[in-house]
C-alpha positions in Angstrom: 0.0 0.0 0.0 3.0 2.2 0.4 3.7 1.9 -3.5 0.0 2.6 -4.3 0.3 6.1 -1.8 3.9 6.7 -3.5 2.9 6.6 -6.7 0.1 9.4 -6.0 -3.4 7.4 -4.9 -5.7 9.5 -2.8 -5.9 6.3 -0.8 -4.8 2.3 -0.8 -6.9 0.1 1.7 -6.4 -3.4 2.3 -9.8 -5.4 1.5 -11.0 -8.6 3.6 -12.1 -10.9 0.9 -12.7 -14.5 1.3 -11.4 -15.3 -2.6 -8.7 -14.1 -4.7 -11.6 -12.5 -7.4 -10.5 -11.2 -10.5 -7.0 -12.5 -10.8 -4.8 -15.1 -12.4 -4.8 -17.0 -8.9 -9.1 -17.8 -9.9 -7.7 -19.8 -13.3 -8.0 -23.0 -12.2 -11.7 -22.2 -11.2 -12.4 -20.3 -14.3 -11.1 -23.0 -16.8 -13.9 -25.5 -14.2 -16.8 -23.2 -14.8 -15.9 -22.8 -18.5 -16.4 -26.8 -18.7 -19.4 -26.3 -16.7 -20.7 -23.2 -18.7 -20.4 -25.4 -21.6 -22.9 -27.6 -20.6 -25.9 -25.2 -20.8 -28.2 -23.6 -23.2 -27.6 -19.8 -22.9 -30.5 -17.6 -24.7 -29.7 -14.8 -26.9 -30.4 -12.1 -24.9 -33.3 -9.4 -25.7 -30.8 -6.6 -24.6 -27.3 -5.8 -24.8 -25.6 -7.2 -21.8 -21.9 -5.1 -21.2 -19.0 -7.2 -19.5 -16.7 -5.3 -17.3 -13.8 -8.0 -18.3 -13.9 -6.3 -21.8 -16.0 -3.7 -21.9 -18.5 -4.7 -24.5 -22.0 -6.1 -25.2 -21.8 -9.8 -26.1 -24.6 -10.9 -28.2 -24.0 -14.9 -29.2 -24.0 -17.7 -26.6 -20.1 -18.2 -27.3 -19.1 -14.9 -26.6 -21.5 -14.7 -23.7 -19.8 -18.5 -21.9 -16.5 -16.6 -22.4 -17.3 -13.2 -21.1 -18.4 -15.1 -17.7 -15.2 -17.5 -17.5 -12.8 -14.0 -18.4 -14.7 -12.1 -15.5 -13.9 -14.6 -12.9 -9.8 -14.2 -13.8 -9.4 -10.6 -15.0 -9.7 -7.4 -13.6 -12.9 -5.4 -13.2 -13.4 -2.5 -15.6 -15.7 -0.7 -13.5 -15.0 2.7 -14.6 -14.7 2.0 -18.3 -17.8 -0.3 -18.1 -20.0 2.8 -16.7 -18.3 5.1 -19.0 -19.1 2.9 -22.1 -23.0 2.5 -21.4 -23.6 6.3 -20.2 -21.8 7.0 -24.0 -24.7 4.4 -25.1 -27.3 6.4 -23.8 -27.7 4.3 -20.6 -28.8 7.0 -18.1 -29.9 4.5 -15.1 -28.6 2.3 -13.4 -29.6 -0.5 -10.4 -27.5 -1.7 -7.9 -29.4 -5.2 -6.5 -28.2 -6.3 -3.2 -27.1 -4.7 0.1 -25.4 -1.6 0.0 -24.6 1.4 -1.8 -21.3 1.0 -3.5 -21.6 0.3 -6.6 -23.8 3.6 -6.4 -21.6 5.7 -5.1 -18.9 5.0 -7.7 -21.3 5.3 -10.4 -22.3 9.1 -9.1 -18.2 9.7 -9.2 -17.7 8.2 -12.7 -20.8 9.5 -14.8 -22.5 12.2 -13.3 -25.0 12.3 -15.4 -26.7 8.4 -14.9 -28.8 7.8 -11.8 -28.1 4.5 -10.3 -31.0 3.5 -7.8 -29.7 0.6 -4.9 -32.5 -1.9 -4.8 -32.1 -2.3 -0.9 -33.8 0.4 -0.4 -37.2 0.0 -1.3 -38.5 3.3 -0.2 -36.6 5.7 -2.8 -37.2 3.1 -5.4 -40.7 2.5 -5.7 -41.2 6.4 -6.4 -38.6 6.5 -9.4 -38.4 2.9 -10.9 -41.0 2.7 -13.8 -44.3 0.3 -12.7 -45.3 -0.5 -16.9 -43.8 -2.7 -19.3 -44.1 0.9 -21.6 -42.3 3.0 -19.1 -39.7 0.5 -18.7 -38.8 0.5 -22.3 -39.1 4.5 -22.7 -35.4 4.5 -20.7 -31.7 2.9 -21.2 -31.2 0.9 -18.4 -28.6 -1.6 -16.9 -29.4 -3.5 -13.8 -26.2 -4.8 -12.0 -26.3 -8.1 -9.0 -23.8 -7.5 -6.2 -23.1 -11.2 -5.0 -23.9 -11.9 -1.7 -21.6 -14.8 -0.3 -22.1 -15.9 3.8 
């Protein structure tokens, strides 16, 4: 953390996690869910789905299996990710699970897209559209933050 502060970081914290995500230390587990992803029928999807192991939308079942296996090895392209979809025209965002992180970055990296945290039903049920019609009048991404006991 030293070198991180050195080399100019406004700060450097050491994270408790319980897996080494995102790294070349999670190959051997990629290169097992790669055999497993193999194994199952993955649906075109009816929108564009944006990886943040290479920060594009994926759009055939082969490019799909290999965007999952790559985000389980390689860093997370967080910023880049929410940079590319507010240039798409994505201008909100939701965070599902506990917490407000991911929303808190978002607000730092693209002032301009709302990103509404799930957890908190109150704010949510006044802004997040109720119709199919209303739903489909905005660019949205929806975003699932893990929970692991």
């Amino acid at each position: 953390m030293g070198q991180a502060k050195g080399a100019g970081a406004k700060l450097a914290k050491q994270l408790p996690v319980s897996v080494p995500s995102h790294c070349a230390l999670m190959h051997p587990a990629a290169e097992r869910m790669r055999e497993r992803l193999k194994q199952l029928k993955i649906e075109i999807p009816t929108s564009r789905c944006c990886t943040n192991a290479h920060v594009q939308a994926e759009s055939n079942a082969d490019a799909i299996r290999d965007a999952l296996v790559r985000q389980v090895e390689s860093p997370v392209r967080w910023v880049e990710t929410i940079q590319k979809m507010a240039a798409d025209g994505v201008d909100k965002l939701v965070e599902c699970g506990p917490g407000k992180v991911l929303a808190g970055l978002n607000k730092r990296i693209s002032k301009e897209t709302q990103t509404l945290s799930v957890y908190d039903p109150k704010p949510c049920v006044r802004r997040v559209p109720r119709s199919a019609s209303e739903w489909e009048k905005i660019n949205m991404a929806i975003f699932v933050q893990a929970c692991f006991p």
